[in-house]
N, C-alpha and C positions, 0 to 999 in steps of 0.2 A: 412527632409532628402533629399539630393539630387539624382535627379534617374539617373543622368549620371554618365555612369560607363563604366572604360576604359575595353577595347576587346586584350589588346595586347597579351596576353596566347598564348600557345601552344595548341594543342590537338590530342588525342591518342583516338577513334573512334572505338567502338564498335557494333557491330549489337544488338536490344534486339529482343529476339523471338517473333512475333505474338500474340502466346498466351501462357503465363507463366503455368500458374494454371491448371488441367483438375477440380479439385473440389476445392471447399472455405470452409477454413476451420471457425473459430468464428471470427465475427467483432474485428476490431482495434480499440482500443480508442486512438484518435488522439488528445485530451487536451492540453499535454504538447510539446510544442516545433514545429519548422518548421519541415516538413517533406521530407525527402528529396531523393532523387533518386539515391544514390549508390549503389541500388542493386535493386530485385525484391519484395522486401517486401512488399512494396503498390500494386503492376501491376498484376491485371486480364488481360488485355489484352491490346497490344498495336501493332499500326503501327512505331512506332518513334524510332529510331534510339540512345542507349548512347552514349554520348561523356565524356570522363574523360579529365580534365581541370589543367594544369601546371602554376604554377606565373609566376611571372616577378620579377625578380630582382631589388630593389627599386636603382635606380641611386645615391642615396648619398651612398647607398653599398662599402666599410665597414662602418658601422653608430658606431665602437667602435672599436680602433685599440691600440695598446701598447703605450702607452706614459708617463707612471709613472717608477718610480727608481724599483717600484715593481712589473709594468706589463713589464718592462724590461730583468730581468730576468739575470742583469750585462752583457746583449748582448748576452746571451747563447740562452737562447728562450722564446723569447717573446710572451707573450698569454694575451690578454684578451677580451676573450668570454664564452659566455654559453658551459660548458662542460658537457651539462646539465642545472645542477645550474636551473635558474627561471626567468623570464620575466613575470610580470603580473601588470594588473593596479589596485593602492589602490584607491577605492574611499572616506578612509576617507580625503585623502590630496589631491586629484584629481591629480596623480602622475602617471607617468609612473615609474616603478621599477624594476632593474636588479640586480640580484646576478649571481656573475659569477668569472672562473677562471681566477687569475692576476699571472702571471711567470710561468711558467712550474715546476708541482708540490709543489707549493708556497704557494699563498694569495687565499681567499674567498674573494672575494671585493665586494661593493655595490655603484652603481648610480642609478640616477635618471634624470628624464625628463620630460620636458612639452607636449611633442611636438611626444615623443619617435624616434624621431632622431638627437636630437643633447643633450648629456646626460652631467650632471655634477657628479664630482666624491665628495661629500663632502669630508672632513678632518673630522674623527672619531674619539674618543676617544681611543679606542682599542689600534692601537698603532700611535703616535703622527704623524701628518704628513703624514699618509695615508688614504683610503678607506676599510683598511681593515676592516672583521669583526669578524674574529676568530683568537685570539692571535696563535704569533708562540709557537709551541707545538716541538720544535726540539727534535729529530731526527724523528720526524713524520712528512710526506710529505703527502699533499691532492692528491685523484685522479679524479674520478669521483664524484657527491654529484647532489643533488636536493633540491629545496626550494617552498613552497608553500605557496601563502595568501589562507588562510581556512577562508573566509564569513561567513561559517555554523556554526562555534563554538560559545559556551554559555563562554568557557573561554577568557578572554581579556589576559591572561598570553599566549594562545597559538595561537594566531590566525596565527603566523608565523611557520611554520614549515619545519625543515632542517635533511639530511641525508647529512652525508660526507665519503670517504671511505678512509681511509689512509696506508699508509703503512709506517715501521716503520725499517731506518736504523740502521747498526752500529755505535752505537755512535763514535768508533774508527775514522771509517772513512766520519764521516758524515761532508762536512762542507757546512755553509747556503750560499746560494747564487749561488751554483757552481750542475755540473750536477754530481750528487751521481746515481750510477750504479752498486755500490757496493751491499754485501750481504741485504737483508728483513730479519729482526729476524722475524717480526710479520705483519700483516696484518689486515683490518677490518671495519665494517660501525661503524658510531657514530650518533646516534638521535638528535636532539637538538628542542626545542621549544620559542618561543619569541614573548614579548608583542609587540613591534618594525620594528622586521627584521634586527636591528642591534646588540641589545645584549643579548645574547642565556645562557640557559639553560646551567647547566654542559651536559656533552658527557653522554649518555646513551649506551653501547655498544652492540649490536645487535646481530644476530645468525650469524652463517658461511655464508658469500658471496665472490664474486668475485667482480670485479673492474667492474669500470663501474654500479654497483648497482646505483638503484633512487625507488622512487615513485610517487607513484598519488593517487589519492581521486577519488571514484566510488560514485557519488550521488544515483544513483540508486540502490545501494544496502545496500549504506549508511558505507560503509567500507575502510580502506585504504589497498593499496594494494604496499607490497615493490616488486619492480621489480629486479627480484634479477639475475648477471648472472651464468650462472651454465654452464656446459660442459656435450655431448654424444660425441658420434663417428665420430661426423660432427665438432666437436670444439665447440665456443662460442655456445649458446642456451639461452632460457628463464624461470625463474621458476618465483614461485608467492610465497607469505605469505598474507595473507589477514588477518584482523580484525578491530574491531569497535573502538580502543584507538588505536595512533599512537606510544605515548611511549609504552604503556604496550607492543604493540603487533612487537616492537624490538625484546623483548629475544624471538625468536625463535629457536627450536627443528630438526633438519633432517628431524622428521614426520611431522612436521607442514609446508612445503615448498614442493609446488606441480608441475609440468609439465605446462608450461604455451606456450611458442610458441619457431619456430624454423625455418631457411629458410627451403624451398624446391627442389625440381626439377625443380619448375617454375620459380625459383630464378637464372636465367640464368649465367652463370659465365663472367665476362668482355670478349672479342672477343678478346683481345691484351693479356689480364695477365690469363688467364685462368684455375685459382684455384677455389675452390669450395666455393659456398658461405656460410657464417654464421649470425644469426642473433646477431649485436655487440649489440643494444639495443633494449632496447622499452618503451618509452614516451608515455603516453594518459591521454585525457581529455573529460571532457563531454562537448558535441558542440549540442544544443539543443535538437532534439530526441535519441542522442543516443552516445557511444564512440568512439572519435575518437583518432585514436592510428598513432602512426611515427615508422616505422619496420627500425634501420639502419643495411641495409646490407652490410656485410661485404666483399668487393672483392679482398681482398688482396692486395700485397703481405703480406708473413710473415712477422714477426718481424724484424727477422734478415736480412733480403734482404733489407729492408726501413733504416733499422739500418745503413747500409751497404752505402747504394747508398746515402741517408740524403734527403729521399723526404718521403713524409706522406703516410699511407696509405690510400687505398680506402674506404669510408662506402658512400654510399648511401641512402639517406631517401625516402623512400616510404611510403604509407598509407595504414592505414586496418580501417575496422570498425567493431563495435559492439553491439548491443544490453544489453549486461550483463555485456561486461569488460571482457569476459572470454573465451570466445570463437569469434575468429575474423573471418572475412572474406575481403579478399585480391583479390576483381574482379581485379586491374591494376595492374601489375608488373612493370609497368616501373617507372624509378626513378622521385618522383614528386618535390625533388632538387637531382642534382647533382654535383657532381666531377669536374672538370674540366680537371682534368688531364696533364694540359699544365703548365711546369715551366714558373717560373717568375709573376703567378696569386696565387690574395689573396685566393683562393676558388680554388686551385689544390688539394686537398683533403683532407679527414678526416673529413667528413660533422658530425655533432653534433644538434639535435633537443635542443631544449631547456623547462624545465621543465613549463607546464601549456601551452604548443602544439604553439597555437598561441592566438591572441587576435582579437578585433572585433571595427570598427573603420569607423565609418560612412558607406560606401556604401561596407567597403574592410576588408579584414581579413590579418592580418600581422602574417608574422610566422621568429621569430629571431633566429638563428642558430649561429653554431659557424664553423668557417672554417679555417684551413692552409694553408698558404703558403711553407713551408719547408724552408725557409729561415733566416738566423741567422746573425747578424751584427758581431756574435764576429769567428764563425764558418762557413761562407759560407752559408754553409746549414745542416738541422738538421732535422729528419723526427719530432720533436714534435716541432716546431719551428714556430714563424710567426699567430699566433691563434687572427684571430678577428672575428667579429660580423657582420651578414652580415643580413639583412631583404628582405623580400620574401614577395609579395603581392599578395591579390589572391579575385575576386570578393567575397560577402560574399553568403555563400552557395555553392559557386561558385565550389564545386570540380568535379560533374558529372552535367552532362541537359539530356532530352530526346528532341532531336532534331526532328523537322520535316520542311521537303525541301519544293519546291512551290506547290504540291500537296497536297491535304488535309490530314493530318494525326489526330490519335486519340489514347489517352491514358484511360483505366476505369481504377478505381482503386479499390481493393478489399473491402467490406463490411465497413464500420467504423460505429464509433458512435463518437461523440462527445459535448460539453456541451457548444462551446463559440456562438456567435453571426455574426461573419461575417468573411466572406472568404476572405484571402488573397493570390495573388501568388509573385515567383520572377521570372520572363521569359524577356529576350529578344525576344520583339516584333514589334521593330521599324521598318522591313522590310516587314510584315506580321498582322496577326492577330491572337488573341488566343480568344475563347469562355469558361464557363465552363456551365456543366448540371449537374443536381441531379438525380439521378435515385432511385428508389423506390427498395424494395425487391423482385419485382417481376420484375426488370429489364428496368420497364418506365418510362419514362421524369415525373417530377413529378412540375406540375405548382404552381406559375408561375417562379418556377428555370428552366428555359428549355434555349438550346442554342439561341432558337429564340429570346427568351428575355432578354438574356444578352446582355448588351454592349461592344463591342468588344473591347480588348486592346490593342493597337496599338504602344508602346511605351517601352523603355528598362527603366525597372525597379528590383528596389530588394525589395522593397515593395509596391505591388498593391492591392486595394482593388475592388474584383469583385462586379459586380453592375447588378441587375436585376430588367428590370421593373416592377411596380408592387409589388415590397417589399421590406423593409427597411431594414431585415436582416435576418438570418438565424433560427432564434431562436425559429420558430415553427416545425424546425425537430432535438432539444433540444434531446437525447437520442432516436432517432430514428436509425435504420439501414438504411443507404444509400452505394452509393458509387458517385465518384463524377466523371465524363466522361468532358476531355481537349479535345477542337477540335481546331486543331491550323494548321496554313498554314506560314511560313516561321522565324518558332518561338522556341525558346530555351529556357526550362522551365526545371528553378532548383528546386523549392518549392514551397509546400502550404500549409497553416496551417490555423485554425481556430480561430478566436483570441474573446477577451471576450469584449475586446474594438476596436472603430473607429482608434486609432492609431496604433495598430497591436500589439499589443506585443503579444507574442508567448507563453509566460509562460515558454521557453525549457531554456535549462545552454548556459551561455555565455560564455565559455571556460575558457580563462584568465583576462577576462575581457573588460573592455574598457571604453572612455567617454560617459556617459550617465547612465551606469547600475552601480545601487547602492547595489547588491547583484549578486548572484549568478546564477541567473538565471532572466531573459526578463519578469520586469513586470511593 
């Protein structure tokens, strides 16, 4: 793997305190997965400074724009990207693969890729001469939906799994092709499952949700989770449905659907449009030790004012994390993609994450989204109008570091235990040096893992393997409690994990996958 790795990000800088912890509570088992530094989880104590880390905009950006009779939309508004929908790579075809919205309110379509930037549309079966992949259902129009490759299943009928939410006109007034704005008799999600990803299961119909509904798959607790949206007093909000089968656990109950997340106060309201924020969705994936989640916040305007003027609204994606899936934590508020807000750009608004977060791809993590333009070839302009596919690059881990300047800084990390053989980090160090030490339980360098005898790394990397004279690997403090002490001097250090092998793999989830991982998780 290569360890050169572009710097072009932004960054939003936060101080971290001194000293986190006044007491330690039970050792961490660090086993599975890179560990990583978005919050204070790991840190007894530290001099070094967070920085939270924004992508880069990948230059062939749009990587997927309208160009079929069907992502056309007969020029009313053209869409084709992730409305949601799914991005993930199959390893059994070494494929990149997308499902995603084609016309406004229209087609489920499906490409693919080698490359995942230059995508081909096959011709389907479904209906002749398109990518579609779920027959037209007239007077029922798609809205939001999600798709997901499930590695973990024992069933080959299901390894693909899809939620769609549609809503259902007048047939009076409904005609295909054209913008229907008329009365909803009905409304609602649809399950589907599939050997393929192309051709699905009948519709399984689901409990009461709101548009914009999706899901995601919680490794950790081994359940699926519909993300469902619901309304309080603030507007848009988040609730959940959890359980262990994806169909069974569709028909859901009122009581079975619980309180899951919502903006806040901290959710600052745009400076120019200044309506109160809502949470419009919420995407997440497991990304090796833990969940990471896409919060799109919602900054307005209303409906009617976007309706009105024929420009999109605002949602913003930001990140949270989590441990369980269930409870998140949102240190940055700022937007980690944005709006643009500027007519006559494909990406002026109505940012859209896309289902399985992002993917993991040599040195860099990709995250495809879907984005507006407002613009309509038959209309001017149209607030649902102009929707393509825009990719977002971001080093891998890359989302916070614990920075330290040319001064010598130092990070301990609380108690752990863990089971592999040798230590890996991922730090830029090409300007600087990073050391690490082992500490014992009673707080002392513990030989011969001491900083004196490690060799210093000097070099930007996302996979290093620490090296101490003196011993070939870790694996004589094998279930021991330690903690592990970073002495670094002009160095940026995303991760560390302890891996079982010389080549690092991590054992944690690879979110949506990527080339190299044959499963669901780095082994």
């Amino acid at each position: 793997m290569s360890t050169s790795v572009r710097r072009d990000f932004l960054k939003t800088v936060v101080a971290a305190p001194a000293v986190l912890l006044a007491s330690e509570p039970a050792p961490i088992r660090i086993d599975a997965g890179r560990q990583l530094f978005v919050d204070d989880y790991l840190i007894s104590d530290t001099t070094l400074s967070r920085t939270f880390h924004k992508p880069r905009i990948h230059e062939a950006s749009p990587v997927l724009n309208p160009e079929t009779a069907l992502e056309m939309n007969n020029g009313y508004c053209p869409v084709a990207c992730p409305f949601q929908d799914g991005v993930f790579y199959d390893p059994k075809d070494r494929l990149f693969k997308i499902w995603y919205h084609a016309g406004w309110f229209d087609g489920t379509a499906y490409a693919h890729s080698d490359d995942g930037i230059r995508w081909v549309r096959p011709k389907l079966d479904i209906e002749a001469g398109t990518n579609r992949i779920l027959p037209r259902r007239d007077p029922y129009q798609r809205d939001g939906a999600g798709t997901w490759l499930d590695l973990e299943t024992s069933n080959a009928n299901e390894r693909f799994k899809m939620f769609v939410y549609f809503r259902k006109r007048s047939p009076e007034q409904f005609r295909y092709g054209e913008l229907n704005n008329g009365p909803v008799r009905s409304e609602g999600g649809y399950a589907y499952v599939s050997s393929d990803g192309i051709h699905w299961s009948a519709p399984v119909p689901t409990g009461r949700c709101g548009d914009n509904t999706n899901f995601f798959y919680n490794p950790f607790r081994k359940t699926w989770f519909y993300s469902i949206r619901t309304f309080n007093n603030r507007g848009r909000v988040r609730s959940y449905r959890e359980c262990a089968d994806f169909l069974k656990g569709a028909d859901w109950k009122k009581q079975d659907v619980t309180f899951f997340a919502a903006a806040d106060n901290q959710d600052s309201p745009d400076p120019v449009l200044g309506y109160e924020t809502q949470l419009y969705n919420l995407d997440a994936v497991a990304y090796e030790c833990l969940m990471l989640g896409v919060f799109a916040i919602h900054k307005g305007p209303p409906n009617d004012i976007c309706e009105k003027g024929g420009f999109p609204k605002i949602t913003d994606l930001m990140l949270a994390y989590s441990r369980d899936g269930i409870h998140w934590d949102r240190p940055d508020r700022t937007a980690f993609l944005a709006c643009s807000q500027k007519a006559g750009t494909w990406n002026r608004g109505y940012l859209h994450s896309s289902g399985g977060v992002c993917l993991i791809v040599g040195d860099e993590l990709r995250f495809y989204f879907g984005a507006f333009s407002g613009i309509s070839p038959r209309l001017g302009v149209h607030m649902y109008a102009g929707g393509s596919t825009g990719l977002a690059m971001l080093r891998r881990d890359g989302f916070a570091s614990m920075d330290a300047g040319p001064g010598a800084g130092t990070l301990t990390t609380r108690p752990l235990i863990f089971r592999g053989r040798y230590v890996f980090v991922n730090a830029d160090a090409k300007r600087g040096d990073l050391r690490v030490e082992v500490l014992g339980a009673d707080g002392r360098p513990l030989s011969p893992f001491t900083a004196r005898n490690c060799l210093p790394i000097g070099i930007d990397a996302t996979r290093k393997q620490v090296i101490w004279q003196g011993a070939d690997n870790v694996s004589s403090l094998r279930n021991r409690t330690v903690r592990l002490r970073f002495e670094c001097r002009n160095v940026e250090l995303y991760s560390f994990w302890v891996s079982p092998s010389e080549s690092g793999v991590s054992q944690g989830f690879v979110a949506a996958g990527g080339p190299g991982f044959d499963h669901s998780i780095d082994i």
